[in-house]
C-alpha positions in Angstrom: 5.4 -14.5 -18.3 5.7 -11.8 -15.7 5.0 -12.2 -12.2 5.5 -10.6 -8.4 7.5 -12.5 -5.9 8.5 -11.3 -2.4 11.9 -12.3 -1.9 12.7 -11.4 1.7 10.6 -8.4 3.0 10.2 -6.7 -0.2 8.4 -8.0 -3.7 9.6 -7.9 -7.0 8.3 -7.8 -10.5 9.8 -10.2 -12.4 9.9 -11.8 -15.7 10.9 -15.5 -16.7 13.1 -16.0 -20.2 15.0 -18.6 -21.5 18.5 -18.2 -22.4 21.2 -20.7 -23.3 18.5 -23.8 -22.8 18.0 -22.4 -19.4 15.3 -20.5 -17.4 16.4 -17.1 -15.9 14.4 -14.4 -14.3 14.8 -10.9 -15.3 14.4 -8.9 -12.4 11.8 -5.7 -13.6 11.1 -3.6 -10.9 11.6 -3.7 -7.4 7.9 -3.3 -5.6 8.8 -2.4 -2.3 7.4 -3.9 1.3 3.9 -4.3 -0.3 3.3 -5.1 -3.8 1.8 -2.0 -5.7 2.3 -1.7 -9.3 2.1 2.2 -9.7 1.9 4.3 -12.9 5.3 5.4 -11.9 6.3 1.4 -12.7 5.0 0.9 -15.3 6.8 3.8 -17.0 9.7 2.6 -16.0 9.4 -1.0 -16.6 7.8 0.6 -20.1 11.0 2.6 -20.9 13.7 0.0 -19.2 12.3 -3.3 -21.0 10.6 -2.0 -24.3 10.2 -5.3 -25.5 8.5 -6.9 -22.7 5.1 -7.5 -23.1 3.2 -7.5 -20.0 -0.5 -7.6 -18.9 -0.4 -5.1 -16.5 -4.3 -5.4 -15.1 -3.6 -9.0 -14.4 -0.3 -8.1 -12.8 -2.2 -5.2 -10.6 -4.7 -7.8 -9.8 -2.2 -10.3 -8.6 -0.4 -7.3 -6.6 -2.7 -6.0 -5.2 -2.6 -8.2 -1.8 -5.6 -7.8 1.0 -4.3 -7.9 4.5 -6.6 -10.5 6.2 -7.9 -9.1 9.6 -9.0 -12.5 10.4 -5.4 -13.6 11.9 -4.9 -11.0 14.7 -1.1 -12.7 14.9 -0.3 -12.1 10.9 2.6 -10.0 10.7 0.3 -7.7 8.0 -2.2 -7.2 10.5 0.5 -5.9 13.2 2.5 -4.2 11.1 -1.2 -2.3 10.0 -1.9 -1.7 13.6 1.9 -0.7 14.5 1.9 1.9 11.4 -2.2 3.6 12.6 -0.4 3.7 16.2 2.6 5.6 15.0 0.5 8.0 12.5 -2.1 8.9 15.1 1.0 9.7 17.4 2.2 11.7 15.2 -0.8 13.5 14.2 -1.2 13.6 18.0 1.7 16.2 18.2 1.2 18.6 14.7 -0.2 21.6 16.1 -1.7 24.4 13.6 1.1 27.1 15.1 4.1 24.7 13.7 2.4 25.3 10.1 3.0 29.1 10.6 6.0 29.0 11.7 7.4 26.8 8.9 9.6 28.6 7.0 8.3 27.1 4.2 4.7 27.4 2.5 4.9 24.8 0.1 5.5 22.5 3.0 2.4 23.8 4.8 0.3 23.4 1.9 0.6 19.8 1.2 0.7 18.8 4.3 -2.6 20.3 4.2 -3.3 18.9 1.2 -2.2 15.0 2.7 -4.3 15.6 6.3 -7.0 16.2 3.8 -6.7 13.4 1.3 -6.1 10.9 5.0 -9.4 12.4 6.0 -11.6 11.4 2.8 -9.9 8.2 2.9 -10.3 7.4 6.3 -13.8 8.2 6.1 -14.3 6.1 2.7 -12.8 3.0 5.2 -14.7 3.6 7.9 -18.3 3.9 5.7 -16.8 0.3 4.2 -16.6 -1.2 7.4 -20.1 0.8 8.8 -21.8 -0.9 5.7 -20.7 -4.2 6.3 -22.9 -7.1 8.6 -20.7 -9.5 9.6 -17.8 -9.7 12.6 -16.5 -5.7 11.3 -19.7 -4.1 11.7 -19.7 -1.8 14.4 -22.8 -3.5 16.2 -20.6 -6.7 16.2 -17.4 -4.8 17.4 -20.2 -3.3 20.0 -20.4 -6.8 21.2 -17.3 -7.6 21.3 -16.6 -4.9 23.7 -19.3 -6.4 26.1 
């Protein structure tokens, strides 16, 4: 039976078998600081451990962890807030003249390509939490404000 399991700051897909009498886990993939099962792991997990069967939509479902805005003091929550600081920074200092000057297109380009795809997914968030009556809602972050 597979399974992910955060062993210090990083997760891991793992897999329990039994050799000698005794239980040992079989370490499959290492998942990183947040636990996403990509298509890129799977092919790998696919072509390292042939044998291994594995229900990969269960094991996306049990990856794929929420961060709960609820608890402003969770370390998810500050390390979300921390990371949207550091981007908007970032952003903050990219000015359209750097992406002439690069020396290289293909850089330009999908960097264009990324500021577009953060765009539509921004917007996707923020229409999620527009949509939403409850303590998100932006009359109810209105209030707050008060």
């Amino acid at each position: 039976m597979a399974f992910v399991r955060r062993k210090g700051n990083a997760f891991y897909l793992v897999h329990n078998v039994r050799r000698g009498g005794k239980v040992r886990q079989l370490h499959l993939a290492r998942l990183g600081q947040r636990a996403r099962i990509t298509d890129e792991v799977v092919r790998e997990v696919s072509k390292k451990h042939p044998f291994v069967e594995l229900n990969w939509r269960a094991l996306r479902e049990q990856a794929s962890t929420r961060v709960n805005l609820a608890d402003p003091n969770s370390p998810a929550v500050q390390k979300l807030i921390a990371n949207l600081r550091v981007l908007n920074l970032d952003l903050a200092d990219l000015f359209p003249p750097l992406l002439r000057v690069s020396e290289s297109p293909t850089v330009a380009r999908e960097l264009l390509v990324q500021l577009r795809l953060l765009q539509s997914t921004l917007q996707v968030k923020l229409d999620q939490f527009g949509k939403k009556q409850g303590r998100f809602s932006p009359a109810a972050l209105r209030m707050q404000g008060r």
